[in-house]
VMD Tcl script that draws the C-alpha trace (Angstrom):
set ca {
  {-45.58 28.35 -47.55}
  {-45.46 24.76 -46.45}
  {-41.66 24.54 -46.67}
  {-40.87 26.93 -44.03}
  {-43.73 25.79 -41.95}
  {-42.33 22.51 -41.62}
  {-39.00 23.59 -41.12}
  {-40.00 25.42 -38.16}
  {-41.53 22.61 -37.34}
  {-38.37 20.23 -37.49}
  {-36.51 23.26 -35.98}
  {-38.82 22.99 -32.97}
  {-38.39 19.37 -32.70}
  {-34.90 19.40 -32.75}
  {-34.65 22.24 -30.32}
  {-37.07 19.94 -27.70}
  {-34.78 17.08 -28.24}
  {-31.64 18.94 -27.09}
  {-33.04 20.56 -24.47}
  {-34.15 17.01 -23.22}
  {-33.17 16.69 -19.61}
  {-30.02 14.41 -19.24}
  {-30.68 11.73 -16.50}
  {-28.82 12.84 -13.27}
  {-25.44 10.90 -12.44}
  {-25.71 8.58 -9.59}
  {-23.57 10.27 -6.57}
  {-21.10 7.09 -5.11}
  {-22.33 6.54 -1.53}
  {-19.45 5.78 0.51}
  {-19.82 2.49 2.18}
  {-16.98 2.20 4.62}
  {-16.41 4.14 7.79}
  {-14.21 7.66 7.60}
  {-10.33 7.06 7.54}
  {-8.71 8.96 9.65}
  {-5.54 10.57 8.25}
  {-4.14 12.43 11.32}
  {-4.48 9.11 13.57}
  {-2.67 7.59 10.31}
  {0.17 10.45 10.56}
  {0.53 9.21 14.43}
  {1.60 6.14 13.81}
  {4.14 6.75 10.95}
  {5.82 9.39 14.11}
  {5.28 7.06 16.82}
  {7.26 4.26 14.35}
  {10.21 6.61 12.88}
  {9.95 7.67 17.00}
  {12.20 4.29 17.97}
  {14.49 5.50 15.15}
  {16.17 3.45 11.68}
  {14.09 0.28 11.88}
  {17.13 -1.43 10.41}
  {17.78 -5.09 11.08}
  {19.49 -6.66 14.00}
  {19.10 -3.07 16.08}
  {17.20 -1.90 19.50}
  {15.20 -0.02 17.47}
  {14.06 -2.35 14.81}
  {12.89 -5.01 17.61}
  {11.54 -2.26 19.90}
  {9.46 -1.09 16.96}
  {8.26 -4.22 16.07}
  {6.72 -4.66 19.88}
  {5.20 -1.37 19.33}
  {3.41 -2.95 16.39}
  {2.19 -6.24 17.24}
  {0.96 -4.33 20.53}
  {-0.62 -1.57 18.82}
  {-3.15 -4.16 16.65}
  {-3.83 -6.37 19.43}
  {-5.34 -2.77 21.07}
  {-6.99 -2.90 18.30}
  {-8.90 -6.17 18.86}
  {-6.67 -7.96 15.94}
  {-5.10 -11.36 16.70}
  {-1.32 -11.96 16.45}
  {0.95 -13.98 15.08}
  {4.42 -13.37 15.31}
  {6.77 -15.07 12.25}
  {10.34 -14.91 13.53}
  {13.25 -16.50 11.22}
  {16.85 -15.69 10.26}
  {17.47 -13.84 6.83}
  {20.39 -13.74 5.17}
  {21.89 -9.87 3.79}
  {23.93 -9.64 0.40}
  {27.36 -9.64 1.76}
  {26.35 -12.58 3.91}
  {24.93 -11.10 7.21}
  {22.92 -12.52 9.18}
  {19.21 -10.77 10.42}
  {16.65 -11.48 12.87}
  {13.76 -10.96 11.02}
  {9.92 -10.90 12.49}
  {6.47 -10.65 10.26}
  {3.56 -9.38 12.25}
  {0.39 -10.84 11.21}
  {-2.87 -9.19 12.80}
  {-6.14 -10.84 12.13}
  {-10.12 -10.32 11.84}
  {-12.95 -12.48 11.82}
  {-10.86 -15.48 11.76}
  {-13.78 -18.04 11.15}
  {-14.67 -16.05 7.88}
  {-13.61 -18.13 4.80}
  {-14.22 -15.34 2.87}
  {-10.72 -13.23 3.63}
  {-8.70 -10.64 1.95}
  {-4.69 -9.84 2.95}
  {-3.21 -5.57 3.27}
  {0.72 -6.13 3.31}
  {3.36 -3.24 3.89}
  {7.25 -3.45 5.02}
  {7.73 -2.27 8.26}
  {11.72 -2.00 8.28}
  {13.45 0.84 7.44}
  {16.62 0.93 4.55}
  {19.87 0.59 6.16}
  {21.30 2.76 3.45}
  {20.31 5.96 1.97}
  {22.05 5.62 -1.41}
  {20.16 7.75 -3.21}
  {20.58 11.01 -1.25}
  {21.92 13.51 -3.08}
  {24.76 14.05 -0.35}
  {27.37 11.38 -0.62}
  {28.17 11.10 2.77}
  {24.98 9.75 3.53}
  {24.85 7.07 1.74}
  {25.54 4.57 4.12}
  {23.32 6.14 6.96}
  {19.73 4.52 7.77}
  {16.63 6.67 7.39}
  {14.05 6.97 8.70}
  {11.40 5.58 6.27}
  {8.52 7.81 7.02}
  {7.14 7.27 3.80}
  {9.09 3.80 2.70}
  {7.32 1.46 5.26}
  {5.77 3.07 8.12}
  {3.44 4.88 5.53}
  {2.02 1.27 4.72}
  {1.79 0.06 8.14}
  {0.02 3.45 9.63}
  {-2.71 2.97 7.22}
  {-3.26 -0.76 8.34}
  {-3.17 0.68 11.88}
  {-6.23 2.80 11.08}
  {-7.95 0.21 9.33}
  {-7.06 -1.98 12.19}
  {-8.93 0.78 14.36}
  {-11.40 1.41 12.22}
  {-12.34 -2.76 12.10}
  {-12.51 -2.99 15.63}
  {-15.57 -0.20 15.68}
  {-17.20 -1.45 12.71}
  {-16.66 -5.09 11.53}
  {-17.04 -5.88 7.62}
  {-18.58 -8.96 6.48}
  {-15.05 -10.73 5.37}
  {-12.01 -11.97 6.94}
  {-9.18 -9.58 7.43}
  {-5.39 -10.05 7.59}
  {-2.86 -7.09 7.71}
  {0.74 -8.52 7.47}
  {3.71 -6.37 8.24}
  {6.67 -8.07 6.11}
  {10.22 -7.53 7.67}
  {13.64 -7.12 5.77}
  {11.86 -5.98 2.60}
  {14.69 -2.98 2.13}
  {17.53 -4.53 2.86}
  {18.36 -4.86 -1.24}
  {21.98 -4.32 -1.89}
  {23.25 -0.87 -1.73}
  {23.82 1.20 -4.78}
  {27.57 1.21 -3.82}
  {28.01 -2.48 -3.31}
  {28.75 -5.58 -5.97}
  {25.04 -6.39 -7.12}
  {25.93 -9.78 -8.54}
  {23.85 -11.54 -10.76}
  {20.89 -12.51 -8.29}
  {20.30 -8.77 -6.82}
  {16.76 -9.17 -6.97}
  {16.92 -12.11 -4.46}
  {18.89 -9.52 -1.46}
  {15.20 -7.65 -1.29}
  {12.33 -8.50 -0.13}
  {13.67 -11.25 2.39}
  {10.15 -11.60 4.89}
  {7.90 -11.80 2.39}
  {10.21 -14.53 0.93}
  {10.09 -16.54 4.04}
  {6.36 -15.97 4.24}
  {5.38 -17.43 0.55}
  {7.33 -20.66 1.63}
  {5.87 -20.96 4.45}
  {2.66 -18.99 5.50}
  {1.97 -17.67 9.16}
  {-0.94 -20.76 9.30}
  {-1.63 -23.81 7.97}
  {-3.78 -24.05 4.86}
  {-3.75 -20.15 4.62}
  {-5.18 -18.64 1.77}
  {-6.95 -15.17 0.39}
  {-9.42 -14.12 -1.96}
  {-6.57 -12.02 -3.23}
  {-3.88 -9.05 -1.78}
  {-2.93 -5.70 -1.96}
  {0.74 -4.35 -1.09}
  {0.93 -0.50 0.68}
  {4.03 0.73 0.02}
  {5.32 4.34 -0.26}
  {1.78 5.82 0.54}
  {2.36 8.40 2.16}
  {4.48 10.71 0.32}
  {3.97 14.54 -1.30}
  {3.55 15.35 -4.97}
  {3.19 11.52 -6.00}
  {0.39 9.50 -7.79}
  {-0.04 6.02 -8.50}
  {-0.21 3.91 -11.58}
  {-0.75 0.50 -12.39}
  {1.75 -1.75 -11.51}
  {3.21 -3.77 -13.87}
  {3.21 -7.52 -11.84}
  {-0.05 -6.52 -10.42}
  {-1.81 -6.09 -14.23}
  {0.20 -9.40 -14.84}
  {-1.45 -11.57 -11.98}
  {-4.13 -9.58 -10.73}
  {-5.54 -7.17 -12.96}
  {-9.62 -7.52 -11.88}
  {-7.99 -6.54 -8.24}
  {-6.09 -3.47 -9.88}
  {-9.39 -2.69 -11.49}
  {-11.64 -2.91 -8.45}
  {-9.41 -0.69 -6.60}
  {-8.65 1.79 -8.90}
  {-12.83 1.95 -9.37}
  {-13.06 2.62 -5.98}
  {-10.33 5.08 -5.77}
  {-11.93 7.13 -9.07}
  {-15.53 6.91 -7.52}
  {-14.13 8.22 -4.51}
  {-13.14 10.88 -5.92}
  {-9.12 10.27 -5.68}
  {-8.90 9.80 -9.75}
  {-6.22 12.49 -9.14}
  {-3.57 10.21 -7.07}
  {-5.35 7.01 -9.13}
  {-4.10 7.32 -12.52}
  {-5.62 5.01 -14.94}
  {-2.55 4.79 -16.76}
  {0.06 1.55 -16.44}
  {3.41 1.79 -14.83}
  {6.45 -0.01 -14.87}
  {7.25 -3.35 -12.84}
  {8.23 -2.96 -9.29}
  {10.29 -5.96 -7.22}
  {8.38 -5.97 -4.06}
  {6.57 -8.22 -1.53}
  {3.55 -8.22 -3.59}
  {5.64 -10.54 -5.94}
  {6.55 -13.04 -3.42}
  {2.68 -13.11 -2.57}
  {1.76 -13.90 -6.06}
  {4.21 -16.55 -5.95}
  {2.64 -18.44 -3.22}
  {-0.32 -18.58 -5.26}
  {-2.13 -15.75 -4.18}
  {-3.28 -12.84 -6.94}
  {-1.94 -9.86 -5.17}
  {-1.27 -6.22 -6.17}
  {0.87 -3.32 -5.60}
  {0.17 0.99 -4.82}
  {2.98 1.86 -4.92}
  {3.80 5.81 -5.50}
  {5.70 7.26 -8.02}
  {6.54 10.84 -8.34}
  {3.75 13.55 -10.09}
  {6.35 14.80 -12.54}
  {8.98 12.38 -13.31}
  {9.04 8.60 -14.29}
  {10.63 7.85 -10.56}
  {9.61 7.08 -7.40}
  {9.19 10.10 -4.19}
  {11.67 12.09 -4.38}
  {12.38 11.43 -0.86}
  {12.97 7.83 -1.49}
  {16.02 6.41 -0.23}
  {17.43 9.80 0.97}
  {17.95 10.72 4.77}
  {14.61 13.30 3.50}
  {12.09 10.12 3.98}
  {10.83 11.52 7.52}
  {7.72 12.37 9.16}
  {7.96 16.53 7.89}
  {7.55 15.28 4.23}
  {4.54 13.17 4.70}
  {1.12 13.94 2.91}
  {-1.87 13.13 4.55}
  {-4.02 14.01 1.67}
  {-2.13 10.89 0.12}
  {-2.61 8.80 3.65}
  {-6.51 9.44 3.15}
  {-7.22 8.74 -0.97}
  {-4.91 5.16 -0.01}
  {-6.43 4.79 3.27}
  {-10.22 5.45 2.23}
  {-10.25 3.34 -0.86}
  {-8.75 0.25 0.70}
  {-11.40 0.78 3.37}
  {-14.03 0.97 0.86}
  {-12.38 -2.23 -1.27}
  {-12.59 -4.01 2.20}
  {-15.87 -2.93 3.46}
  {-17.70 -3.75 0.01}
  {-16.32 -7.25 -0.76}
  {-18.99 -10.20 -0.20}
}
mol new
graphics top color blue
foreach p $ca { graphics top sphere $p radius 0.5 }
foreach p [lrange $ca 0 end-1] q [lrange $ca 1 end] { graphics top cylinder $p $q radius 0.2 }
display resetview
């Protein structure tokens, strides 16, 4: 009789060990104010308002008024970076980088980038007679800048304990066109104000903790991975974010999966000795990037702002968190 009674007993005790309360998961608290998506969507309209943002046009130097205007509402301090770029086929471009800062006596500082401009070019639409038509860049570069706008908004209510710069490059989409010679330097034709930039920054002495790129952050049915460069020369920064994003509760835009190797300003950042990264979107089903990208489809009508909040929200939360 002693058998069974002691395998009840172990039954029991096994049966109280699994039925052992399991500690409750610590809920994230949110430490950064609310982003704002629909103030977000308002300023990717009010830029693709002024039309193509393509170099040397009204609209391009109109726009970029509108945008060192629209931060210094915002309390931010400006500093304009004209210079002369040079295209693929030998053009010449006015190009301006719009640098709007916070807390300027703060050593401590961190640097959000985007494009502003606009591709002269949409060689990838699926129409061939559009190929050499601008677009709008909804997504491609006003995206990136609306979000900085909000954060810009959102500093000027609420200051975090850091140093903030939000730098607009110029003339980063200017690459040579599908339908051109591409040479044997094509990688040199993009990216042109961030180039300028890394050889010569918008103040003396100017450096960052470290850097993340917006680009394409705005766009439907898209998800971001880890960018190749970024995992190269930053990947503690693609870590912190993509912690944020997860905790946030964005892990399903945040894939914690790596990506391929994207030329873009973050590059040119890294360059000037600054560890910088790169979200940039690619699309949800296919090894591409937004469907829209490139095609006279990149307007305001195919812009997400479920995607403008997860990109928004955790770069507030990376920003509002650093000390």
């Amino acid at each position: 009789m002693k058998q069974p009674l002691i395998l009840c007993i172990a039954a029991m005790l096994i049966a109280s060990c699994t039925n052992t309360p399991k500690p409750a998961e610590t809920v994230y608290e949110q430490q950064s104010p609310d982003f704002n998506a629909d103030s977000a969507y308002l300023y990717i309209a009010e830029q693709c308002a002024f039309g193509p943002r393509v170099m040397n046009s009204e609209a391009h130097d109109a726009c970029a008024d509108y945008i060192a205007a629209k931060f210094e509402s915002f309390g931010a301090q400006i500093v304009n970076q004209d210079a002369e770029g040079v295209l693929y086929d030998g053009t010449k471009v006015r190009m301006r980088n719009i640098v709007a800062s916070y807390n300027l006596d703060n050593p401590v500082r961190l640097m959000i980038c985007s494009h502003w401009d606009s591709r002269p070019w949409a060689d990838h639409d699926a129409n061939a007679d559009n190929h050499r038509a601008p677009i709008d860049g909804a997504n491609d570069g006003a995206s990136g800048v609306a979000v900085m706008m909000e954060i810009a908004r959102q500093i000027q209510q609420k200051a975090p304990g850091i140093g903030v710069d939000l730098i607009c490059f110029d003339a980063e989409d200017c690459g040579t066109p599908e339908w051109a010679d591409k040479g044997d330097d094509n990688a040199s034709t993009w990216c042109l104000g961030s180039q300028y930039w890394a050889g010569k920054h918008h103040a003396d002495g100017y450096t960052a903790r470290y850097g993340i790129l917006l680009d394409m952050v705005g766009g439907s049915n898209c998800v971001f991975e880890k960018e190749a460069y970024s995992m190269a020369y930053a990947p503690s920064v693609v870590d912190k974010v993509w912690s944020k994003a997860i905790r946030l509760g964005f892990g399903d835009l945040f894939k914690n999966t790596n990506g391929g190797g994207i030329t873009d300003d973050h590059v040119q950042v890294n360059m000037s000795g600054i560890p910088c990264i790169d979200i940039i979107a690619r699309d949800a089903n296919e090894n591409t990037f937004c469907k829209t990208w490139h095609t006279m489809n990149d307007n305001v009508g195919n812009i997400d702002k479920q995607t403008l909040k997860a990109v928004g929200q955790t770069v507030m939360e990376v920003i509002y968190t650093e000390r």
